[in-house]
C-alpha positions in Angstrom: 3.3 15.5 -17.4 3.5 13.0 -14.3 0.1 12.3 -14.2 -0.3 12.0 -18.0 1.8 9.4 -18.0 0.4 7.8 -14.8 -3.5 8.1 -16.8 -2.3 6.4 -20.1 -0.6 3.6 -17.4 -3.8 2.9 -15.8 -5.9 2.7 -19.1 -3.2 0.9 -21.0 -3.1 -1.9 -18.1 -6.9 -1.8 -18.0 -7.9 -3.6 -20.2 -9.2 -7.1 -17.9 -12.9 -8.3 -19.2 -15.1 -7.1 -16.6 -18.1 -8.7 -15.5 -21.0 -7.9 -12.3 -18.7 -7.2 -9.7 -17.7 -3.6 -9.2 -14.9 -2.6 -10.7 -11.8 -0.1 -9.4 -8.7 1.1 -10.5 -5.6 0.4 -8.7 -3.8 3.6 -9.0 -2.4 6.6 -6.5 -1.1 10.2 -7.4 1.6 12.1 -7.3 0.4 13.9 -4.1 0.0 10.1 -2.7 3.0 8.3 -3.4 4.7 5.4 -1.8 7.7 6.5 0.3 10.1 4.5 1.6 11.0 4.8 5.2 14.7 3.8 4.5 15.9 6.2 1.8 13.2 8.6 3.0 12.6 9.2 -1.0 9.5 7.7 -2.8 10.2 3.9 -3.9 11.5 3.0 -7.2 11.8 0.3 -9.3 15.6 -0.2 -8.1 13.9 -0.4 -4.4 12.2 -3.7 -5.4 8.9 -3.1 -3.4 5.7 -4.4 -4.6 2.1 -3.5 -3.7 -1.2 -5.4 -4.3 -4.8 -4.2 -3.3 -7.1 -6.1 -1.0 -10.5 -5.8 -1.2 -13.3 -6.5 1.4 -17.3 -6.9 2.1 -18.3 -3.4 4.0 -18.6 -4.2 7.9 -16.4 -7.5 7.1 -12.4 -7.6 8.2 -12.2 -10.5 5.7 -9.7 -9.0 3.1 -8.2 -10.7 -0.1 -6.4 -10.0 -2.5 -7.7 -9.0 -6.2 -5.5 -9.1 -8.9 -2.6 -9.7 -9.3 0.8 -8.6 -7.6 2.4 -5.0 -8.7 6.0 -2.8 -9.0 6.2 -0.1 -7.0 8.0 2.9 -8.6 6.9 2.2 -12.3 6.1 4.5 -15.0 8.1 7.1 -11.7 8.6 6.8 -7.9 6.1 6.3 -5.6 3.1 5.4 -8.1 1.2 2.4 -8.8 -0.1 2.2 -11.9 -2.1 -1.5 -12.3 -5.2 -0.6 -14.4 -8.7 -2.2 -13.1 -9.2 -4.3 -10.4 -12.7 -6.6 -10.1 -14.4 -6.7 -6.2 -15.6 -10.4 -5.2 -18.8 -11.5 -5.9 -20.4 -10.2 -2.6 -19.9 -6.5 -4.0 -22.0 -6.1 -7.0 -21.2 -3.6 -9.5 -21.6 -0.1 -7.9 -22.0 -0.7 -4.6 -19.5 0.1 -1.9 -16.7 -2.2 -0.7 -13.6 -1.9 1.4 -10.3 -1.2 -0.1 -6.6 -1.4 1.0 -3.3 -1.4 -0.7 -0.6 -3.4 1.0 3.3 -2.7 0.0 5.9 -5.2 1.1 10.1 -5.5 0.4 12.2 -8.5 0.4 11.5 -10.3 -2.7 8.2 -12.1 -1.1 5.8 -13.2 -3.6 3.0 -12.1 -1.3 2.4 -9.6 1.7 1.4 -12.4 4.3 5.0 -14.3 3.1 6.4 -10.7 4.0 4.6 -10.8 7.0 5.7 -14.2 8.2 9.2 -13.5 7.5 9.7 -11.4 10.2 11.8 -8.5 11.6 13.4 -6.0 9.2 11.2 -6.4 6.1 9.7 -3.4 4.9 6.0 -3.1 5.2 3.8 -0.8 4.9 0.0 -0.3 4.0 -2.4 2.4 3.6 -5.8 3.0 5.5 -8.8 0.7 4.5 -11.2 2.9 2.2 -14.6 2.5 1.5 -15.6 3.4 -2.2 -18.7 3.2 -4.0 -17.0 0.8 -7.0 -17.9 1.3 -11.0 -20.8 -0.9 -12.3 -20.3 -1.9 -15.9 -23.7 -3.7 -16.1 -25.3 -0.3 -15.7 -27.7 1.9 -18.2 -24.8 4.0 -19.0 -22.2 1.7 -17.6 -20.3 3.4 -15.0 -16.7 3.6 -14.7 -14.3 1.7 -12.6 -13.8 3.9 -9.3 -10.6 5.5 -8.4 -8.8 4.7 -4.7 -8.9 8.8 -4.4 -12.1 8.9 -4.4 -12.2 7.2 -1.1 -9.6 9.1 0.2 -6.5 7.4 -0.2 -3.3 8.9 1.0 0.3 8.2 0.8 1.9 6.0 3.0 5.6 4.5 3.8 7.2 1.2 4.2 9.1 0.6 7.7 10.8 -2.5 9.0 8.3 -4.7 10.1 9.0 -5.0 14.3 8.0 -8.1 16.3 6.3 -6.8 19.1 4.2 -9.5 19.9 4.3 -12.8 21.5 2.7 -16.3 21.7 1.6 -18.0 24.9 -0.4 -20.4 23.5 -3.9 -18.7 23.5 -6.4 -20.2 20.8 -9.8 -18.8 19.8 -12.3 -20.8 17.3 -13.0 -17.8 15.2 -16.2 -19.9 13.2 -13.9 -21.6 11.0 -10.8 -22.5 12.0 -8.8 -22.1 15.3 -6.6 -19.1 15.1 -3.2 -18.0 17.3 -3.9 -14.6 19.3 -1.2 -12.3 19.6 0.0 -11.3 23.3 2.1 -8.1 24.2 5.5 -8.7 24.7 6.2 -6.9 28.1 4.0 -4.5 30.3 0.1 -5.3 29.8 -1.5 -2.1 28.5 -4.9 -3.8 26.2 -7.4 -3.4 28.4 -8.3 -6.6 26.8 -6.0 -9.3 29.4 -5.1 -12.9 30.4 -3.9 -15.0 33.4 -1.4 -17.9 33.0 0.7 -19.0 35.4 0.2 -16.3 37.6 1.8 -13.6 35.0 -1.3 -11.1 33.4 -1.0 -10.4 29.7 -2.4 -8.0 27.2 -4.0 -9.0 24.7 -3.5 -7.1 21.6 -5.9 -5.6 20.0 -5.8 -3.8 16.2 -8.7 -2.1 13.9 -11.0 -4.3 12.2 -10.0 -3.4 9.1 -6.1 -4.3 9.9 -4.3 -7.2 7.9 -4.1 -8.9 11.0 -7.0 -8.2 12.6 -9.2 -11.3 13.7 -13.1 -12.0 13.3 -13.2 -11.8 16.9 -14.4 -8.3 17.8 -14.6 -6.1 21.0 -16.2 -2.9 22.0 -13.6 -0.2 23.6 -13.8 3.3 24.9 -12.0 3.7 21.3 -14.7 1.7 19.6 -14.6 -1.6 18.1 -11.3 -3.4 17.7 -10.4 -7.0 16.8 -7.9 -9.3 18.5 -4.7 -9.4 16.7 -3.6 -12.8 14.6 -0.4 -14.4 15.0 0.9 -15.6 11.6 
């Protein structure tokens, strides 16, 4: 019965005029729900948590986000139910872009607002998929892509934790000059800096992290980007 009603939610809020981009559909499952870390219980409505998916060129940590903002917890806990979401222009209908959904507490209209708010908020986000989108320009048309079908699984919101500090290191990334997030106590990156005397780590995250830079390193744990400071 759950997902019936989580299928009629995604094609009743799917209804968006679609055009050469390729399409998905922003929806999870009942064996992927959104938890939240507090209650320890999927998020409801009451919880006030809201989610939105990001969507990025393959081999490009350059996310955005597509569509517009969602409730957590409606039809039922835990789901998302937003109906069809359109990629950028650089992923044409039915080829393969990256994907990630990005959950947030506090009232913040977005999740880099969240973000920049700072300790305590809950945040949470699930691992960046890559998925073969719909193409509705096709001969048939093909449908809209689901985020299962790249593997999504269910995640939880925590209290965001500043771990990270700024000591005033800047890196021209190509288009703008960003901040570069330094750990806060004993250096462990094997990424590090020298100022004043004191060595720092720099810290480094996935590429396909919210925060991750455009500035990109190989490791014995494979490519990672440096870490942006809000």
């Amino acid at each position: 019965m759950k997902q019936m009603i989580l299928l009629v939610a995604c094609l009743f809020v799917g209804g968006h005029r679609l055009f050469a981009q390729g399409t998905v559909i922003f929806c999870n499952s009942s064996s992927t729900l959104v938890s939240n870390s507090v209650t320890g219980l999927p998020a409801t409505a009451a919880d006030g948590i809201k989610a939105a998916l990001y969507w990025s060129p393959v081999a490009v940590s350059n996310f955005v986000q597509i569509g517009s903002v969602i409730n957590v917890g409606t039809p039922l806990p835990g789901l998302l139910a937003a109906g069809t979401r359109i990629t950028g222009n650089t992923t044409a209908g039915g080829a393969t872009g990256q994907f990630q959904v990005r959950a947030w507490g506090g009232g913040y209209a977005t999740y880099e607002l969240a973000i920049q708010a700072g300790a305590g908020v809950l945040i949470g986000q699930s691992a960046v998929l890559q998925i073969a989108t719909g193409n509705t320009n096709s001969t048939p048309p093909t449908p809209a892509a689901s985020l299962l079908s790249g593997g999504l699984l269910g995640f939880a919101l925590t209290p965001y934790i500043v771990t990270d500090i700024d000591i005033g290191l800047r890196i021209f990334d190509g288009t703008a000059v960003i901040k570069i997030a330094i750990q806060n106590g004993t250096a462990t990156s094997p990424l590090r800096v020298s100022k004043n005397g004191t060595t720092y780590g720099v810290l480094l995250v996935s590429t396909g992290d919210p925060n991750a830079s455009r500035i990109h390193i190989k490791t014995s744990a494979g490519s990672m980007a440096l870490k942006k400071l809000p």
